[in-house]
C-alpha positions in Angstrom: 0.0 0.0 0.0 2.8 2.5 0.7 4.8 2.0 -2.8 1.1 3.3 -3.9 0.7 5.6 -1.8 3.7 7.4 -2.5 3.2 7.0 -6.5 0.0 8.3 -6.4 2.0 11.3 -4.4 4.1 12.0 -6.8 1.5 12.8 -9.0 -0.1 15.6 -6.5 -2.6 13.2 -4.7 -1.2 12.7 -1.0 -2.4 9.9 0.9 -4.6 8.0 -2.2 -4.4 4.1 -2.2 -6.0 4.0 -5.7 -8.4 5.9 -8.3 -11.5 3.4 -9.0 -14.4 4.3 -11.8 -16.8 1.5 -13.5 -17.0 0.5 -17.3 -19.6 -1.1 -19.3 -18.3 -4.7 -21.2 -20.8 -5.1 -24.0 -22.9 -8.6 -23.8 -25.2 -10.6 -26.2 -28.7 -9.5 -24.8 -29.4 -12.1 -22.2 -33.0 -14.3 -22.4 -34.5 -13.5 -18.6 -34.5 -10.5 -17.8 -33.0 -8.9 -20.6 -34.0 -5.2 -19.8 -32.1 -4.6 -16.9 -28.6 -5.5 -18.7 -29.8 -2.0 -21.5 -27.4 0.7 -20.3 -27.8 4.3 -20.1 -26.3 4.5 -23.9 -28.8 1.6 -25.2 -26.9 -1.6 -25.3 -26.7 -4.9 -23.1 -23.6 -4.6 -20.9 -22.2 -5.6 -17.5 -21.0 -3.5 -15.2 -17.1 -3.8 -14.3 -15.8 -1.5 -10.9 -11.8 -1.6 -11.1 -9.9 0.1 -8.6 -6.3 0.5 -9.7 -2.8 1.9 -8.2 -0.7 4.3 -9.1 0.8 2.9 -12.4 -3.0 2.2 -13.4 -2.6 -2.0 -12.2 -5.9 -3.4 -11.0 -6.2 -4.0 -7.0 -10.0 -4.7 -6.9 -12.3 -5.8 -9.9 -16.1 -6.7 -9.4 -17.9 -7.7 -12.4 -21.2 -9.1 -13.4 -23.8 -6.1 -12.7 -26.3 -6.0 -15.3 -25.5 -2.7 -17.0 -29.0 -0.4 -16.0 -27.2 -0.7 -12.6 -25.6 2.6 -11.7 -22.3 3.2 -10.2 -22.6 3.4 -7.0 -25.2 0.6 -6.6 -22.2 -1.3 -7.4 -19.9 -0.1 -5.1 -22.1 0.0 -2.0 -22.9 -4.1 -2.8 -18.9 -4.6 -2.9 -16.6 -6.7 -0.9 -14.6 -3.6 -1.8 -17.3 -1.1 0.2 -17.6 -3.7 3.3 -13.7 -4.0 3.5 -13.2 -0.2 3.9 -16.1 0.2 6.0 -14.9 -2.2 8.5 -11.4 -0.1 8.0 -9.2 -3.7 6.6 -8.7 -2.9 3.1 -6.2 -0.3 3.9 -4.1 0.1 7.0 -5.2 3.4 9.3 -2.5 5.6 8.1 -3.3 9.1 8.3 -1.6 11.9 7.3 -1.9 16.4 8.4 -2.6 18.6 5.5 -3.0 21.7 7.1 -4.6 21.3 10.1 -6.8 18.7 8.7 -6.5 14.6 9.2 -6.5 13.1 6.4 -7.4 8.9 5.8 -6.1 7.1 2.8 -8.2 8.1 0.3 -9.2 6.9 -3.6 -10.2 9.0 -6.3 -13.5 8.7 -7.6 -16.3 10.5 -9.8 -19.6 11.7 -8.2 -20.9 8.6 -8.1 -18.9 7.6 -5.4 -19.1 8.6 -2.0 
C-alpha cells in the first residue's frame, strides 16, 4: 500500500491508495430478464468496478452487474465497500494537511461517495 501511496504522491494526490471508476463490457442480450442488462447509452452490458494503483494495475475488480445498474449501486454491494467500512482494506494511516486529518483516500467520480 505505501509504494502506492507514495506514486500516487508524486503525481499531486497525498495519501490515495487507488483511483477506482466502472466501465460497461458489451454482452449478447441475455433471455430472462434482458432489460435490466440495457445501459444508459442503449446496449446490453455488464458493469465492471476496477480500482487501480498508481501505475494504473488493478487491486479490486467486481464484475457481473447488469449494466442499468448505476455506479454506486455497485460499489455499495462490494466486498470492496464492506472491507473499507470495516477499515481492513487499507491500514489506518493518516496523514496532516493543514490542520486537517486526512485517511487514505481513492479518487473517484460523483458517483462515489
Amino acid at each position: 500500500v505505501q509504494v502506492i501511496i507514495d506514486g500516487f504522491a508524486v503525481m499531486g494526490f497525498p495519501n490515495c491508495g487507488g483511483a477506482i471508476d466502472g466501465t460497461h463490457i458489451p454482452i449478447l442480450g441475455p433471455d430472462h430478464q434482458g432489460s435490466q442488462y440495457i445501459n444508459r447509452k442503449g446496449y446490453f452490458s455488464m458493469v465492471l468496478q476496477a480500482l487501480v494503483d498508481h501505475k494504473g494495475c488493478f487491486t479490486n475488480i467486481n464484475v457481473g452487474w447488469p449494466g442499468k445498474v448505476h455506479d454506486a449501486r455497485v460499489f455499495r454491494n462490494s466486498g470492496l465497500f464492506r472491507r473499507l467500512q470495516e477499515g481492513i482494506y487499507f491500514p489506518d494511516h493518516k496523514i496532516t494537511v493543514g490542520d486537517v486529518e486526512m485517511p487514505i483516500v481513492i479518487l473517484g467520480d460523483p458517483a462515489y461517495p
